[in-house]
C-alpha positions in Angstrom: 12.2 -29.1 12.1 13.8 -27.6 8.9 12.0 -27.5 5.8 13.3 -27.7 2.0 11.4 -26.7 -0.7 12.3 -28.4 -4.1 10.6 -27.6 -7.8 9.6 -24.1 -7.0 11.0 -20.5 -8.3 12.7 -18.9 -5.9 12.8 -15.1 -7.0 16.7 -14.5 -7.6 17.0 -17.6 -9.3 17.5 -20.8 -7.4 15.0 -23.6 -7.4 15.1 -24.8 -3.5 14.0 -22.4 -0.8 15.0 -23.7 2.9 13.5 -22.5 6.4 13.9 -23.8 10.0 11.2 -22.7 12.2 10.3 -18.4 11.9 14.0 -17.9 10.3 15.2 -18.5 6.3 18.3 -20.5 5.8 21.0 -20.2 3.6 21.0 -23.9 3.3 19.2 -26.8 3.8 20.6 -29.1 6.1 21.1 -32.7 6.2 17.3 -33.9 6.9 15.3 -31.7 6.2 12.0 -32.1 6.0 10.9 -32.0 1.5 8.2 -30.9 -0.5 7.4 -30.1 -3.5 6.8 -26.6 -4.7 4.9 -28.1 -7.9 6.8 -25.8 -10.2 5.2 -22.7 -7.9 6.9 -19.5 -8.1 8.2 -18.3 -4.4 8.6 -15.0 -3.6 8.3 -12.9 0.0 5.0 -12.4 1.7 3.7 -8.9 0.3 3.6 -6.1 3.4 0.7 -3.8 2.4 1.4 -0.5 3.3 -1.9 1.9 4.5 -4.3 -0.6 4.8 -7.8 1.2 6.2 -9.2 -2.4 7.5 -7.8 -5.4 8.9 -9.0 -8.3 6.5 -7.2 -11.4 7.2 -9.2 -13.6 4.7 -8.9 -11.0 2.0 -4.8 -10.5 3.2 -4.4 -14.3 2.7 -6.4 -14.7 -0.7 -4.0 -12.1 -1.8 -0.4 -13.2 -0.5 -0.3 -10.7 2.3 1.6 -11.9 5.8 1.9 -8.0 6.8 -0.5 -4.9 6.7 0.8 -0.7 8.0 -2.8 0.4 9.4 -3.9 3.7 8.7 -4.7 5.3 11.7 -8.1 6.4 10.7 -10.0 3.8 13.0 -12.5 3.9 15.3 -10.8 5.0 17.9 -8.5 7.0 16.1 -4.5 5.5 16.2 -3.6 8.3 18.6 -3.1 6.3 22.3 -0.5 3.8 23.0 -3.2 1.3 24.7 -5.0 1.5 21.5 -2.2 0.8 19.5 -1.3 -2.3 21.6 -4.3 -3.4 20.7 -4.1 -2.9 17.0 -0.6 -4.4 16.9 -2.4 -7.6 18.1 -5.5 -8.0 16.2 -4.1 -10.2 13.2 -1.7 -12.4 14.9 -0.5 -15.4 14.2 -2.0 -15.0 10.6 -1.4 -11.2 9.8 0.8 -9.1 11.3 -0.5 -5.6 11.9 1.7 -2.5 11.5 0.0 0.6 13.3 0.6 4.0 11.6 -0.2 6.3 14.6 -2.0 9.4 13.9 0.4 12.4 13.6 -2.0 14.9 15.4 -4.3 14.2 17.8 -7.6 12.5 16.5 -6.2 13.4 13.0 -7.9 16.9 13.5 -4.7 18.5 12.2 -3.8 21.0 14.7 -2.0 19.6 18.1 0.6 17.0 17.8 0.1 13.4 19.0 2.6 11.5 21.4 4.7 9.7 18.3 7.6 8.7 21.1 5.4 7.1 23.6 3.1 5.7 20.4 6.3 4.4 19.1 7.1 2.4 22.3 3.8 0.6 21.9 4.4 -0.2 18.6 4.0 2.2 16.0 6.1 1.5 12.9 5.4 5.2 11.4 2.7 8.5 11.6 0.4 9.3 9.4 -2.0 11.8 8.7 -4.6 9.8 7.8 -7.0 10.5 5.0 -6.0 14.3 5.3 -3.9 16.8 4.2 -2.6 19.1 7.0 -3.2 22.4 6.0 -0.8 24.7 8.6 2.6 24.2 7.4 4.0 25.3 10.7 2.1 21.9 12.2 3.4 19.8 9.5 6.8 21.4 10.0 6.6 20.0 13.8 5.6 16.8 12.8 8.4 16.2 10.8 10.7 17.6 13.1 9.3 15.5 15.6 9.3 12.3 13.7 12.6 12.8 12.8 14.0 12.8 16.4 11.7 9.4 17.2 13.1 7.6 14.0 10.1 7.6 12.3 8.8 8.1 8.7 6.0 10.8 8.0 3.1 9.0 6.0 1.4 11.9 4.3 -1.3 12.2 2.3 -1.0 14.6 -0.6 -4.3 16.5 -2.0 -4.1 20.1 -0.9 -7.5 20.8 0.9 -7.8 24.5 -0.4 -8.1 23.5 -3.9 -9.6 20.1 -3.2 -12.5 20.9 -0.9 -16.1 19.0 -1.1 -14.6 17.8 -5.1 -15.2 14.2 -5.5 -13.6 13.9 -8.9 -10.6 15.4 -11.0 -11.2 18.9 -13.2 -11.7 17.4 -17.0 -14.0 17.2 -19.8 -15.7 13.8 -17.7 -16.6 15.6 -14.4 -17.8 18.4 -16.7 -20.0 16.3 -18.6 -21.2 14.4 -15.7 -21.7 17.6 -13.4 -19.8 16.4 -10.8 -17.4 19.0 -8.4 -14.3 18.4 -9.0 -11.0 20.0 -8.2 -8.0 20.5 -10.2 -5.4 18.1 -10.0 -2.5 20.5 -9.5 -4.0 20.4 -5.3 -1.8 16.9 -5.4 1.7 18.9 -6.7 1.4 22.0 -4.7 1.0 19.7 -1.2 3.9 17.5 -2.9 5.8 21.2 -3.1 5.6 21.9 0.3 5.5 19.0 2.2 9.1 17.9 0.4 10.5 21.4 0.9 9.7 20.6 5.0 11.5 17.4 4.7 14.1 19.0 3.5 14.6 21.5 6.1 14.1 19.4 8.7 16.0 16.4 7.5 12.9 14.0 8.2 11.5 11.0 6.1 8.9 11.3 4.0 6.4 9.0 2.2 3.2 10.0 0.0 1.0 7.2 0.1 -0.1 7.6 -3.7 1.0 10.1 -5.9 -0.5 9.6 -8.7 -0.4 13.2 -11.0 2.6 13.5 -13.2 3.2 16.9 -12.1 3.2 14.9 -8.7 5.5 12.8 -9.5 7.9 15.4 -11.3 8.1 16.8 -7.7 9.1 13.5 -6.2 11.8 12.9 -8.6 13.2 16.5 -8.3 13.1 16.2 -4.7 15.1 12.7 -4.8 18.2 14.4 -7.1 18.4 17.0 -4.4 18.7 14.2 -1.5 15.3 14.7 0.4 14.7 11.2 2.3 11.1 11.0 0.4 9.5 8.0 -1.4 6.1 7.7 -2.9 3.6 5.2 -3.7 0.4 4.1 -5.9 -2.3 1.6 -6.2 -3.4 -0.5 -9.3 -6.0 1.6 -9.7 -4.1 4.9 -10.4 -1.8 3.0 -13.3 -5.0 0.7 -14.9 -7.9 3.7 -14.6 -8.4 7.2 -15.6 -11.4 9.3 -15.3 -13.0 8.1 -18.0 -14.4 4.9 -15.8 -16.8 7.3 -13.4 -19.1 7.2 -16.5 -21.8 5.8 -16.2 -21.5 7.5 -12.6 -19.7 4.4 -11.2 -19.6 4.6 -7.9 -17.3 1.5 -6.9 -14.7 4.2 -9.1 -15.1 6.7 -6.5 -11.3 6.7 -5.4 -9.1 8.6 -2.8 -7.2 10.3 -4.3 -9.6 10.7 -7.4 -8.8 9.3 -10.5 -6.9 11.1 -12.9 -6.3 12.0 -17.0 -5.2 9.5 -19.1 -2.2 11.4 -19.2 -1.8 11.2 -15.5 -2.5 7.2 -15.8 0.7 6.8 -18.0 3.2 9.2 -16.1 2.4 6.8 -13.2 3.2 4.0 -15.3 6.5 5.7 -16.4 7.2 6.8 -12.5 6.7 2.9 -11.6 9.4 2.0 -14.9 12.1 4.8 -13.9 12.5 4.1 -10.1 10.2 7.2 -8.8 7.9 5.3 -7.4 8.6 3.4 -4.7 5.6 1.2 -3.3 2.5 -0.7 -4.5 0.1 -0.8 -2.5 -3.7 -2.2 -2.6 -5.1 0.8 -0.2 -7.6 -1.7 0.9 -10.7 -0.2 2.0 -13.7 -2.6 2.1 -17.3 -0.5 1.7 -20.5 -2.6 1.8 -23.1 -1.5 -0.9 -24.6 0.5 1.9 -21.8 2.9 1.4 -21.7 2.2 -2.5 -25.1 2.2 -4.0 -25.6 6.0 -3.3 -25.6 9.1 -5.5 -22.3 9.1 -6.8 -21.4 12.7 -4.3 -22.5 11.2 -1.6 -21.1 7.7 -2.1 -18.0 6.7 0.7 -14.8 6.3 -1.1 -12.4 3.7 -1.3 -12.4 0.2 -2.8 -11.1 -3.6 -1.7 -7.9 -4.1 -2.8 -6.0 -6.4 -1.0 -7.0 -10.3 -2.7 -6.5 -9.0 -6.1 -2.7 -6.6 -5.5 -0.9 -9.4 -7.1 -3.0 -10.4 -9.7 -2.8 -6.4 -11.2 0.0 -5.8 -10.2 1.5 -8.9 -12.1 0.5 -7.0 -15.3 3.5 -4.7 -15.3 5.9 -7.6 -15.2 4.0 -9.4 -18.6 4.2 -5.7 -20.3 7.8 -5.3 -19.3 7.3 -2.9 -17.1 8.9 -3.8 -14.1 10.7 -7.6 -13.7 8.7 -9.8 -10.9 12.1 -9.0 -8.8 11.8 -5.7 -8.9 7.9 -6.3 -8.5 8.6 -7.9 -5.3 11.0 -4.4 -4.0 8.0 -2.7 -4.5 5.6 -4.9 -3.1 7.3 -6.4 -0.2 11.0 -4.9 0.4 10.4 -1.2 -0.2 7.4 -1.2 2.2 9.5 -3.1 5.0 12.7 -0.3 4.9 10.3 2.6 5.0 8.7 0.9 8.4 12.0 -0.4 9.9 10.7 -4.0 9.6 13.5 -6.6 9.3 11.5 -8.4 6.7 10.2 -8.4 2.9 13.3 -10.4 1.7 13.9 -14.1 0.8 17.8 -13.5 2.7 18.5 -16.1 4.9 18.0 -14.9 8.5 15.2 -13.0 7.7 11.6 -13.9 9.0 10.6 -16.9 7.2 7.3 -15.1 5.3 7.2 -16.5 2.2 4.0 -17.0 -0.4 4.0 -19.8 -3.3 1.9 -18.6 -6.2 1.6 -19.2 -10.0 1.8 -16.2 -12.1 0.0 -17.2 -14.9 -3.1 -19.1 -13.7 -6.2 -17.2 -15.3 -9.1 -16.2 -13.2 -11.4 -13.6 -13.3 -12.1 -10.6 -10.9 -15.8 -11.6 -9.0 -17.3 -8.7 -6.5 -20.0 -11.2 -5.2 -16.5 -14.2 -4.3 -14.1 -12.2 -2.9 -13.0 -12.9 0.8 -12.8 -9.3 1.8 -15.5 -8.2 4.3 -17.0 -5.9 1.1 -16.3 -6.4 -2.3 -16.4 -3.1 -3.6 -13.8 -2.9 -6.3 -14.3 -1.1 -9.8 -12.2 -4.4 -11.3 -15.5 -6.4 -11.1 -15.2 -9.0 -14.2 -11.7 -8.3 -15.1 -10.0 -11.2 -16.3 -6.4 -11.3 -14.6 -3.6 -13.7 -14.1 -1.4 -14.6 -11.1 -3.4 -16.7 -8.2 -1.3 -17.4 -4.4 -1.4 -21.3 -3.6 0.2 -21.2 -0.4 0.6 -18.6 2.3 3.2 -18.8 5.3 3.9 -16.3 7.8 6.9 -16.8 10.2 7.0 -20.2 9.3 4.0 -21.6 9.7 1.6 -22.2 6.8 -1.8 -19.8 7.0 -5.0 -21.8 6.0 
């Protein structure tokens, strides 16, 4: 049966938002089934791109109909059985996007089977948590990528400089003793990587870059034509270094947060167009992993209920509008996966969320759906909560 929304937002502009079945209409025809949106803002489900966990309560909480999984698992994202598998694990609720790994178990060095990992539903490769440090491996894997249509997720920290460092060189790591490396080991992996692309004509995308000297690279690299695009989580624009005080270890990031300075460019990249994709680089950590010396405490944070709700604050600053929001949040990640998704056009898959923008709630570790609530946003008061949640139609509970 088709269905008519009436008294909602519809991003773009209108103020009725029709579906029949999986697929969006352009219209809603005579009979349609009506509700009412209660003055609801509707917008596309969210596609969160380099997700480390599957968290369907915590994807739902947040808006989230679709999730690219890192392929550091356990098993690794390196077969095509196990890929099958991952490709399954959220449906109907959550679709799940494998990355595969690029190399084999992620060690770096030989070259996973990205064709045949492709046919069993990889949407892109990635190298994980790592950098790869031979450029003549990282050379093939573009190269490679590039003949099986796929985009090269990187991850940009350069591991010479970077080593054992679990913060960024300033006056806080200094003070707090910590190791720390400097953040130039994000620009000179930038440097290279983008120079490979270049040669070999492949896609590239930098899960966060979140240096301005990063971000310089990614900008230059754009005006010369290299097929690369860049992302960055709340985090990186709302936190500097200045939050490990205290030795906090929920603040313990990957990549490491960065100067003040650094905090701004990124919010400057996400004004100009450099960057390309929000994402909430969910990673849930119980306080087993948490509650350690802040060196030996696991990094990452959960991130995926409360993506909206942050990232909502650029659009009351003026930062970005909540279309252009929604290119980051939702279209964006769909083009550089080769999803036919993450836009309200009719035809398209009928993912939609319902939300209200400027409902007022607070940030609460010990409430949150994820499977951890590890998140250095504990307490934060924040606006924007998701009402409804459908995915292909069908409204997720």
């Amino acid at each position: 049966m088709s269905t008519v929304f009436e008294n909602v937002r519809v991003l773009g502009g209108a103020t009725g938002f029709a579906f029949d079945g999986e697929t969006i209409l352009a219209d809603a025809p005579a009979g349609a089934e009506s509700i009412d949106g209660q003055g609801l803002t509707l917008a596309p489900g969210i596609i969160d791109l380099g997700v480390f966990a599957v968290d369907r309560a915590a994807c739902r909480a947040g808006g989230i109909t679709r999730v690219g999984l890192m392929p550091d698992q356990s098993p690794i994202l390196d077969d095509p059985g196990i890929i099958r598998r991952a490709a399954l694990m959220g449906k109907p609720d959550l679709w799940v996007h494998p990355l595969a790994a690029a190399t084999r178990g992620l060690e770096g060095a030989d070259l996973a089977e990205m064709a045949i990992n492709a046919s069993a539903g990889a949407k892109a490769v990635a190298t994980g948590r790592r950098w790869v440090s031979s450029a003549g491996v990282m050379r093939k894997i573009l190269a490679y990528a590039k003949d099986c249509g796929l985009t090269v997720i990187a991850h940009a920290e350069d591991s010479g400089l970077a080593g054992e460092a679990v913060a960024t060189e300033g006056l806080t790591a200094t003070l707090l003793g910590l190791a720390a490396a400097p953040a130039i080991a994000e620009a000179l992996a930038i440097a290279r990587d983008t120079m490979l692309a270049e040669d070999t004509g492949a896609r590239i995308h930098f899960r966060q870059v979140t240096t301005a000297a990063g971000l310089d690279l990614v900008r230059q690299a754009k005006r010369r034509g290299v097929q690369v695009t860049c992302g960055v989580t709340p985090a990186h624009w709302l936190l500097s270094d200045i939050d490990l005080n205290d030795y906090r270890t929920y603040a313990r990031l990957s990549p490491p947060l960065r100067s003040d300075g650094d905090r701004q460019a990124v919010r400057a990249a996400l004004a100009d167009g450099t960057i390309d994709v929000i994402a909430s680089g969910h990673d849930p950590r119980g306080p087993e992993g948490k509650r350690l010396p802040f060196a030996d405490a696991e990094e990452g944070m959960s991130g995926a209920e409360t993506l909206l709700a942050l990232s909502l604050g650029l659009v009351r600053d003026g930062t970005l509008t909540i279309e252009r929001l929604f290119e980051l949040l939702a279209a964006n990640p769909a083009r550089i996966l080769g999803l036919d998704a993450g836009s309200l056009a009719p035809g398209k898959p009928a993912d939609f969320i319902l939300f209200a923008p400027d409902t007022p709630w607070a940030i609460d570790s010990t409430k949150m759906k994820a499977r951890a609530g590890n998140t250095p946003f504990d307490g934060l008061p924040v606006q924007g909560k998701v009402h409804r949640v459908f995915k292909g139609g069908r409204e997720i509970e």
